[in-house]
C-alpha positions as CSV (number, residue, x, y, z in Angstrom):
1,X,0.0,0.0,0.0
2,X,1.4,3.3,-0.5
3,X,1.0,6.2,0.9
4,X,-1.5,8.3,-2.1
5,X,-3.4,4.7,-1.7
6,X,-3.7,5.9,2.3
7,X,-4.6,9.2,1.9
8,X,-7.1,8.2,-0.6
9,X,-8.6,5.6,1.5
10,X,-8.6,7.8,4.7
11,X,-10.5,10.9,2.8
12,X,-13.5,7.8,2.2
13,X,-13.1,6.8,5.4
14,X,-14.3,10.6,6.9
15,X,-17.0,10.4,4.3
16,X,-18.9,6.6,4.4
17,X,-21.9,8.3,1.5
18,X,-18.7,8.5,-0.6
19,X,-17.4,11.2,-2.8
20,X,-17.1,11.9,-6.5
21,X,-13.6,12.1,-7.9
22,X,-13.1,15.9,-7.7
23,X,-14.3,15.9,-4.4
24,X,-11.2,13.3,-3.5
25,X,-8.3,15.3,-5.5
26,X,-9.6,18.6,-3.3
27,X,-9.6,17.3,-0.4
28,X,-6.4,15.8,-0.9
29,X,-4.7,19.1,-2.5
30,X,-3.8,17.1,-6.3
31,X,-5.1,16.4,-9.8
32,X,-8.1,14.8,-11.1
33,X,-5.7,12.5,-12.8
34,X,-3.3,11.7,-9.7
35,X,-6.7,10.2,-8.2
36,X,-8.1,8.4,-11.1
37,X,-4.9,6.4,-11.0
38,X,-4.8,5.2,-7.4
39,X,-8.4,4.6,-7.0
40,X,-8.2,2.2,-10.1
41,X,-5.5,0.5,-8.1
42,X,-8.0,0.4,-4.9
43,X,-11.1,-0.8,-7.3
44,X,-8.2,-3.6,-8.5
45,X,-7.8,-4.8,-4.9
46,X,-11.0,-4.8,-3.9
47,X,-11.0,-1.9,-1.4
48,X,-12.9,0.8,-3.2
49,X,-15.8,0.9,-5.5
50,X,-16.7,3.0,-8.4
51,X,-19.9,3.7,-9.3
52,X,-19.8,5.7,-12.7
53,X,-22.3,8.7,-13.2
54,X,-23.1,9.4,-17.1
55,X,-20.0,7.3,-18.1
56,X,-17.6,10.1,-16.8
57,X,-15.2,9.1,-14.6
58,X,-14.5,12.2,-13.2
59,X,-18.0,12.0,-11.7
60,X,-18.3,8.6,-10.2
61,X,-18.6,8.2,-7.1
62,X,-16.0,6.3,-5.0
63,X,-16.6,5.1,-1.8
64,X,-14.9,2.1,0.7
65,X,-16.2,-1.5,0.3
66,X,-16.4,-3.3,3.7
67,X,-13.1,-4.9,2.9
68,X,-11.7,-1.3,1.9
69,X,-12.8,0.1,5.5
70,X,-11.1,-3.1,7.9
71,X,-8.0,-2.5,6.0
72,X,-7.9,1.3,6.2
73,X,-8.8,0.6,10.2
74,X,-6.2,-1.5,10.7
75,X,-3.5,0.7,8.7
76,X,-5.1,3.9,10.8
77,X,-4.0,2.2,14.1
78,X,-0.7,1.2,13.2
79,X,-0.3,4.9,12.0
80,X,-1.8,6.4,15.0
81,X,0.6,4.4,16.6
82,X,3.8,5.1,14.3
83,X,3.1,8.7,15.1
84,X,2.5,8.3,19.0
85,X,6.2,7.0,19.1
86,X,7.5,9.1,16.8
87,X,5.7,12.2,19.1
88,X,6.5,10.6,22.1
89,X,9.1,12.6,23.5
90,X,7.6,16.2,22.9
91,X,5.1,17.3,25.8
92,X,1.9,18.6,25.0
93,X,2.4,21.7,24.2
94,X,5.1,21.0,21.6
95,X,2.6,18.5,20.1
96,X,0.5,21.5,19.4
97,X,3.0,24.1,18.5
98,X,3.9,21.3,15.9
99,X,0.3,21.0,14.3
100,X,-0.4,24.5,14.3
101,X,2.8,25.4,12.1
102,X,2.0,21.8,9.9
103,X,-1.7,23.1,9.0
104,X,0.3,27.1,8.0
105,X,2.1,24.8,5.8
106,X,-1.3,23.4,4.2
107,X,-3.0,27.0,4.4
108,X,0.0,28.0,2.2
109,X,-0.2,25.4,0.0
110,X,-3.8,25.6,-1.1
C-alpha cells in the first residue's frame, strides 16, 4: 500500500456516502488524474468501488467497500501508533505548537 493509496482511503473513510472524484483530489490538495490512477489501483484490490455517473469518470462516485474500511482501520492504528512513538518525547504543548505550524504549511499550499 502506498502512501497516495492511504490518503485516498482515509479521505473515504471521513465520508462513508462517498465522494465523487473531484471531491477526492480537493480534499487531498492534487489532480483529477493523480486520483483516477490510485483509485483504479484500490477498485483492482478490492478496497474501493466505483460507481460511474453518465459514463464520466471524473463523476463517479467512490466510496470504501467493507473490505476497503477493515483494512484502512487496521492501517489507521498502526499509523496512530507510528506517530505516537514518533511524538513521544515532545510534551503537550510542543505537540500543538507542531500541528499549528504543519496546517500554515497546508494553508499555504492551497
Amino acid at each position: 500500500m502506498t502512501l497516495s493509496q492511504f490518503d485516498v482511503m482515509a479521505a473515504l473513510h471521513r465520508s462513508e456516502g462517498g465522494m465523487i472524484m473531484t471531491e477526492v483530489s480537493t480534499a487531498l490538495v492534487v489532480s483529477n488524474g493523480n486520483i483516477t490512477g490510485i483509485v483504479d489501483r484500490l477498485v483492482d484490490d478490492g478496497l474501493v468501488i466505483r460507481s460511474m455517473r453518465g459514463g464520466d469518470r471524473r463523476t463517479s462516485s467512490v466510496r470504501l467497500t467493507s473490505k476497503g474500511r477493515r483494512r484502512f482501520d487496521r492501517m489507521a492504528k498502526k499509523h496512530e501508533e507510528w506517530v505516537n512513538e514518533l511524538l513521544g518525547s515532545l510534551d503537550p504543548v510542543e505537540v500543538e505548537g507542531l500541528i499549528g505550524a504543519l496546517g500554515k504549511v497546508r494553508i499555504q499550499t492551497e
